[in-house]
Backbone as CSV, one residue per row, in Angstrom:
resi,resn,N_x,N_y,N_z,CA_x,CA_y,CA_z,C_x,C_y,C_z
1,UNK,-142.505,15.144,-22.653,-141.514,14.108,-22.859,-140.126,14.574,-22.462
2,UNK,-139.402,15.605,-23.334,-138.557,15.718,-22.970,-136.997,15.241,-23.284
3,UNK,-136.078,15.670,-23.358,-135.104,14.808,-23.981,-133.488,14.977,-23.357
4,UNK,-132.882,14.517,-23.093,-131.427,14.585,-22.243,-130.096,14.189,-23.251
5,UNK,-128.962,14.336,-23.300,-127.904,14.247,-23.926,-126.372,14.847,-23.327
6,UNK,-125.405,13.872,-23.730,-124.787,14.263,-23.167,-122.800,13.667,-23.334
7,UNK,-121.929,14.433,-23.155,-120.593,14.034,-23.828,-119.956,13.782,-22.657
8,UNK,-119.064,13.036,-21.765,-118.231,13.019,-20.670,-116.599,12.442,-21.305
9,UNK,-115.242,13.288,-21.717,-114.211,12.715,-21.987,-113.504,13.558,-22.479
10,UNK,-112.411,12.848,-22.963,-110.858,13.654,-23.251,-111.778,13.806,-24.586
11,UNK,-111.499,15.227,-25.056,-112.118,15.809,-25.925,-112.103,17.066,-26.273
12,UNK,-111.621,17.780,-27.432,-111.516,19.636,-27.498,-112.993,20.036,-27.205
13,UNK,-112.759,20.914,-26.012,-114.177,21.473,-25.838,-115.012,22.271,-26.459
14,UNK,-114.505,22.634,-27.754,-115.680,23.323,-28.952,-116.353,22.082,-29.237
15,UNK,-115.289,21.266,-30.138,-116.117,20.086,-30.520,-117.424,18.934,-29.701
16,UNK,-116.771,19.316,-28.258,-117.591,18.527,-27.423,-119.180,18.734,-27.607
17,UNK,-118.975,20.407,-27.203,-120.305,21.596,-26.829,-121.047,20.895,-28.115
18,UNK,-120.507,20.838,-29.660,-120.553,20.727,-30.896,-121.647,20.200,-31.117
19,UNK,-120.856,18.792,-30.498,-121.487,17.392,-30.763,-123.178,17.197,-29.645
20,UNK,-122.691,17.826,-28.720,-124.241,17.836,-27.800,-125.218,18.434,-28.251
21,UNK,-124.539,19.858,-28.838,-125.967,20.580,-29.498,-126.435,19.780,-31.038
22,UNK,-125.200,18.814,-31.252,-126.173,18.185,-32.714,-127.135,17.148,-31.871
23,UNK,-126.652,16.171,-31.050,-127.678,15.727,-30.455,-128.815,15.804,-29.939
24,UNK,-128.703,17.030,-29.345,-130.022,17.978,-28.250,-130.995,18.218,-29.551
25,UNK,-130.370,18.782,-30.441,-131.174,18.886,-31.213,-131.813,17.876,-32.182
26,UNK,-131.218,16.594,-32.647,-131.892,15.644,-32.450,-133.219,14.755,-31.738
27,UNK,-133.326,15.875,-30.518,-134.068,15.535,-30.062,-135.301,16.106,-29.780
28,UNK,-135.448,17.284,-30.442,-136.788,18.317,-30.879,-137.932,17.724,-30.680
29,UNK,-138.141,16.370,-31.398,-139.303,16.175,-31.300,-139.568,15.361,-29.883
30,UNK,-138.884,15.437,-29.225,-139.138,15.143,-27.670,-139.422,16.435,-26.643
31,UNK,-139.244,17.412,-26.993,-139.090,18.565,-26.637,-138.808,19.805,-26.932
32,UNK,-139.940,20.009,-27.963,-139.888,21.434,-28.996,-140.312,23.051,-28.130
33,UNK,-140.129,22.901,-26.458,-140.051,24.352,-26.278,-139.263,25.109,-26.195
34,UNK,-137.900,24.430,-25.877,-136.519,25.435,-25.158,-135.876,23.927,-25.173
35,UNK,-134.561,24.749,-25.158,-133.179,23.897,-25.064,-132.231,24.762,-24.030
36,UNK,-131.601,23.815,-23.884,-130.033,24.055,-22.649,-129.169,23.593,-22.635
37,UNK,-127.918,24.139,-22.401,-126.626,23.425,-22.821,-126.114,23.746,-21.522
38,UNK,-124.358,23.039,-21.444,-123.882,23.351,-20.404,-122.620,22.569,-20.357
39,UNK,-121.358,23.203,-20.160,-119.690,22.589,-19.966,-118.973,23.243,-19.404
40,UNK,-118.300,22.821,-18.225,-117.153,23.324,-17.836,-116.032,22.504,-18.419
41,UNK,-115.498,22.193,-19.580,-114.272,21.433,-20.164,-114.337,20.500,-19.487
42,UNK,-114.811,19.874,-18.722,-114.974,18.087,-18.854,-115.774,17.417,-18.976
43,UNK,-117.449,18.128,-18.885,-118.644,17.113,-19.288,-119.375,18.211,-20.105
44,UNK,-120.248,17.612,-21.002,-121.378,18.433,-21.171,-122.697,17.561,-21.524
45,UNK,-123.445,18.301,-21.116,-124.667,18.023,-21.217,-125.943,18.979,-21.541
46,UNK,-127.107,18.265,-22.327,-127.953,18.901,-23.406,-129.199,18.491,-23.071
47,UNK,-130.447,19.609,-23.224,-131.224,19.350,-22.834,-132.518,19.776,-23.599
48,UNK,-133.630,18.926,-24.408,-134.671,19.958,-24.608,-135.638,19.803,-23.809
49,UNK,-136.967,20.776,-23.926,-138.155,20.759,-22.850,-139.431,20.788,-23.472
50,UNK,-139.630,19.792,-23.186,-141.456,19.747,-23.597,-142.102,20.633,-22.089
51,UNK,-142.585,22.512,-22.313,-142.809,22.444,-20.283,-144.477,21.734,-20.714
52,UNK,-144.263,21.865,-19.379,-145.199,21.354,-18.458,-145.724,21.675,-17.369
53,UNK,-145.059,21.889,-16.282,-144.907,22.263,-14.979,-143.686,23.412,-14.801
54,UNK,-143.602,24.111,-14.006,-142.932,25.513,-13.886,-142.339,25.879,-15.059
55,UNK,-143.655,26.596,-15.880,-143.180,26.783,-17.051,-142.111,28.098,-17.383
56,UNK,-141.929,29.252,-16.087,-141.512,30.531,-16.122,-139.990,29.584,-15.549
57,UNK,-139.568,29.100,-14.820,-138.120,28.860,-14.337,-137.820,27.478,-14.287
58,UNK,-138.812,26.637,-15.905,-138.319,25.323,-15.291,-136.794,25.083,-16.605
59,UNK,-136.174,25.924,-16.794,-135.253,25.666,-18.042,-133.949,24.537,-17.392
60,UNK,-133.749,23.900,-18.129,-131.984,23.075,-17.860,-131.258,23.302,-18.799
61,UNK,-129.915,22.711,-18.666,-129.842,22.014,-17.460,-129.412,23.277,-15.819
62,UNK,-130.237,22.746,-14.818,-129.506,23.413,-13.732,-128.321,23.285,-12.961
63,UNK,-127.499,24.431,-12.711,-126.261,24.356,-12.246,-126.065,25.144,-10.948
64,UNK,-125.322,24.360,-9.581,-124.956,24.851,-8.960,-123.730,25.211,-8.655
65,UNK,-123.617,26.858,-8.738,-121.938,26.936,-8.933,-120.848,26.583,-8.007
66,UNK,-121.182,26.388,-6.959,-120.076,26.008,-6.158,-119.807,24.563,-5.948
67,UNK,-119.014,23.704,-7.200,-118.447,22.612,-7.237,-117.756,22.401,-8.920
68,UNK,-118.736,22.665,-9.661,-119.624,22.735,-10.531,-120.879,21.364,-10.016
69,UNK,-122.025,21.363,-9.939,-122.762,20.423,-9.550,-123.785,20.837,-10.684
70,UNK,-124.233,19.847,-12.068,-125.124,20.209,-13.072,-126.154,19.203,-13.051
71,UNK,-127.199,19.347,-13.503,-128.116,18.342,-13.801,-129.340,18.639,-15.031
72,UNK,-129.796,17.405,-16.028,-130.653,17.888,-16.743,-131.787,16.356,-16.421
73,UNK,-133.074,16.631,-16.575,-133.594,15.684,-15.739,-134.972,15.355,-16.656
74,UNK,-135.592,13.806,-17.369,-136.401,14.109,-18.182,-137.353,13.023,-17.449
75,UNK,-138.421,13.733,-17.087,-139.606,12.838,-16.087,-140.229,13.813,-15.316
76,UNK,-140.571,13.095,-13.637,-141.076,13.742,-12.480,-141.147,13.380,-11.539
77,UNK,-140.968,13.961,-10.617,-140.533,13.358,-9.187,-141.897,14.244,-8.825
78,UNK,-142.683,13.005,-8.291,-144.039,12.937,-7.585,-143.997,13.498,-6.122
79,UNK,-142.735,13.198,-5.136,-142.543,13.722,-3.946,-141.647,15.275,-4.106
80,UNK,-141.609,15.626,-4.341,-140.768,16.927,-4.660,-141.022,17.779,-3.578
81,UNK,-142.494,17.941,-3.543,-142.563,18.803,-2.806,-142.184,18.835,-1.214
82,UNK,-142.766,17.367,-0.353,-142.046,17.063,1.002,-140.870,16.976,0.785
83,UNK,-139.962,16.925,-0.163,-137.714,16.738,-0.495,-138.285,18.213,-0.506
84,UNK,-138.406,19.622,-0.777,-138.370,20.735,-1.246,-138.588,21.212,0.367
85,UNK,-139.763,20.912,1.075,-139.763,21.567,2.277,-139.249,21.145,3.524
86,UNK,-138.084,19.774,3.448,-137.305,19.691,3.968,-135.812,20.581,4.133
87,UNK,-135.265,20.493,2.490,-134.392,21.486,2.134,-134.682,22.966,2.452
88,UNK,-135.761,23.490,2.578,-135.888,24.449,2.844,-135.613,24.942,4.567
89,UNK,-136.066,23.902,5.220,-136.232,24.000,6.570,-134.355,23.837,7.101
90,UNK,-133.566,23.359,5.706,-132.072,23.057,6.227,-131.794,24.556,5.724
91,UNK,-132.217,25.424,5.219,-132.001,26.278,4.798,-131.293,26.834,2.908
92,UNK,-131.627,25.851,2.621,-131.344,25.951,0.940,-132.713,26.974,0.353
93,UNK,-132.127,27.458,-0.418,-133.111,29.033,-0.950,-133.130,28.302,-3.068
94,UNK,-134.603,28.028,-3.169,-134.411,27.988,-4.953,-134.954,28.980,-5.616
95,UNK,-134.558,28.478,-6.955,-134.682,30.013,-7.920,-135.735,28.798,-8.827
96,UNK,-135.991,27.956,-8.980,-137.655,27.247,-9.470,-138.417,27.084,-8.418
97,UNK,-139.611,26.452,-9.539,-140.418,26.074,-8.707,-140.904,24.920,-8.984
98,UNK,-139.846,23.681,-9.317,-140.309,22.547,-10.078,-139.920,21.546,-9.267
99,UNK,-139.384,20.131,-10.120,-139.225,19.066,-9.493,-137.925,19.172,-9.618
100,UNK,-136.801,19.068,-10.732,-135.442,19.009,-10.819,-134.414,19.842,-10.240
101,UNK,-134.708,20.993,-9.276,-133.636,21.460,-8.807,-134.178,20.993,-7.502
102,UNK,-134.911,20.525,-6.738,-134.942,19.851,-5.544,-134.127,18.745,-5.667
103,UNK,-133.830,17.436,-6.922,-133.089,16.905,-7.072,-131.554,17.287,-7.218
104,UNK,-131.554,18.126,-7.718,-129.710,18.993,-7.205,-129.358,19.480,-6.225
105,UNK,-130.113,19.903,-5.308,-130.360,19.935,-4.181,-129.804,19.026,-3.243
106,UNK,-131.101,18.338,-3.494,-130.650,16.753,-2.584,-129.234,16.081,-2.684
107,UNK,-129.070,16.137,-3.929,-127.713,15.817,-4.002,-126.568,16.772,-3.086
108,UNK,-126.638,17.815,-3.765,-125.862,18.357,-3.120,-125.572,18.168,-0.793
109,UNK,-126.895,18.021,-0.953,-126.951,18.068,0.392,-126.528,16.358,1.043
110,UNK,-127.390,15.191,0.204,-127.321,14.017,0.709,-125.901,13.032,0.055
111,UNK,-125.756,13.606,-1.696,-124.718,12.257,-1.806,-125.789,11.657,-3.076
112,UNK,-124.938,10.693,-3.591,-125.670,10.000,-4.376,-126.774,9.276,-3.709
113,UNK,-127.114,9.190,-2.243,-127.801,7.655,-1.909,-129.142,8.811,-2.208
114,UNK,-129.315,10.107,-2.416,-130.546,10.626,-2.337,-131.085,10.134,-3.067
115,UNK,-130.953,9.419,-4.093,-131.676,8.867,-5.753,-132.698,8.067,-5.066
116,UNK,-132.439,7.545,-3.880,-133.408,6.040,-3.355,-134.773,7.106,-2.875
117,UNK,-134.065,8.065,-2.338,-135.320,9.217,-1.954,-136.438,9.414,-3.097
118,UNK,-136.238,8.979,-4.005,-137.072,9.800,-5.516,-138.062,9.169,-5.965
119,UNK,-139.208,9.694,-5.858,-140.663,8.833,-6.429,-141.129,9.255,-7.290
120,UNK,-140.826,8.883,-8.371,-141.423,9.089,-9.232,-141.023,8.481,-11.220
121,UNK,-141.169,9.258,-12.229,-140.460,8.733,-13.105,-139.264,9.241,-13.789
122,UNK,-138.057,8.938,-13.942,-137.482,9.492,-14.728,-136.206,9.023,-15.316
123,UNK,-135.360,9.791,-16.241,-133.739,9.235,-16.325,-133.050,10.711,-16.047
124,UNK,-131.981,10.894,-15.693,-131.091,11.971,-15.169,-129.974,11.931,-15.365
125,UNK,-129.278,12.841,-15.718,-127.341,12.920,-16.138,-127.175,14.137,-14.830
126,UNK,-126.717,13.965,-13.890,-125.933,14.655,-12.973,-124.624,14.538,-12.983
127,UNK,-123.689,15.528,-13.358,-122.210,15.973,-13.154,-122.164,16.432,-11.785
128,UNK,-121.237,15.578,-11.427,-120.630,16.392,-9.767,-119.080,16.635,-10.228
129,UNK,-118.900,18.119,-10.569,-117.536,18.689,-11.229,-116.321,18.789,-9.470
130,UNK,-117.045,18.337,-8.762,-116.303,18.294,-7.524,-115.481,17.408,-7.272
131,UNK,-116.161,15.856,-7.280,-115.526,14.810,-7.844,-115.511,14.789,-8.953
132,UNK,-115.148,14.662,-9.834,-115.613,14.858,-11.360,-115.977,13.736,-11.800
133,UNK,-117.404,13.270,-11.174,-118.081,12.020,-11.831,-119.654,12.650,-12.439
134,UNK,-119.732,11.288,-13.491,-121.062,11.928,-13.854,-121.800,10.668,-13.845
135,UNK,-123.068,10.853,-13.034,-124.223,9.391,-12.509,-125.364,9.759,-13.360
136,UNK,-125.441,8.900,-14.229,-127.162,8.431,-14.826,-127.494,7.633,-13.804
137,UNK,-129.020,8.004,-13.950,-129.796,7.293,-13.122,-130.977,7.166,-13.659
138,UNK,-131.925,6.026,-13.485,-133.434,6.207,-13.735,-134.190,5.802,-13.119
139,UNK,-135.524,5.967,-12.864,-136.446,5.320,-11.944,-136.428,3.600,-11.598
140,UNK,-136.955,3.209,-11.170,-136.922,1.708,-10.895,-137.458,0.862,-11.834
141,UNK,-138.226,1.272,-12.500,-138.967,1.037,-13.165,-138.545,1.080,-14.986
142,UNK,-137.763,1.827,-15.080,-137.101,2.642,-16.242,-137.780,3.062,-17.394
143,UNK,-139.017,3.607,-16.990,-140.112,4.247,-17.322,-139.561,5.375,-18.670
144,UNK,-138.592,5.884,-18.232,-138.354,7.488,-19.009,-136.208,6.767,-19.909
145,UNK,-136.863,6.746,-21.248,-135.443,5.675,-21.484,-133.946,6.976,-21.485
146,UNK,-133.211,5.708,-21.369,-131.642,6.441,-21.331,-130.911,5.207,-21.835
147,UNK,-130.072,5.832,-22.946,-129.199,5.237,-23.470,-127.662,5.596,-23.611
């Protein structure tokens, strides 16, 4: 299952971190293996993990440092693997072996329109600390909820 959370605003950043980890943790019973946090003083976002699939490097949320570019992602992207050996062939190198950092990825590489690329189910909080916007998104379907 899995569970996502998350603070974006004018806000002291102890209290922010604060308030996500009371949430994240709220959300245990969506995802009682591991948790993840994550803020650079303007967003944060929380994550627990039911694994499943890349259980050795699938932890969130993942961050790429050069922007800040974060993401925590609760579902599955069914095509991952043809988005994964494209990126690879552009020359992007990952440290998983799952579905959600091909989605940071993509981003990074395509832009928001990559979301239309994505088959499968899910909801997602991506921070792009570059622009400093942060895009939920969910499948078409809205299979995996976000509130």
């Amino acid at each position: 299952m899995c569970g996502i959370a998350g603070i974006l605003g004018e806000m002291d950043r102890d209290e922010r971190s604060r308030r996500v980890r009371v949430m994240t943790r709220a959300l245990t019973h969506r995802g009682p293996d591991d948790e993840g946090f994550f803020d650079d003083g303007q967003a944060s976002l929380g994550f627990r993990r039911l694994s499943v699939i890349d259980l050795e490097t699938g932890q969130q949320p993942i961050v790429l440092t050069d922007g800040p570019i974060a993401i925590v992602l609760n579902g599955e992207i069914y095509n991952f693997r043809e988005l994964r050996s494209e990126l690879e062939a552009k020359g992007h190198r990952f440290r998983s072996c799952g579905d959600v950092e091909v989605v940071l990825r993509l981003f990074a590489e395509e832009g928001i329109g990559c979301l239309a690329r994505l088959n499968g189910m899910f909801a997602l909080a991506l921070w792009d600390g570059r622009e400093h916007l942060l895009h939920l998104a969910r499948d078409r379907f809205g299979i995996k909820p976000q509130y």
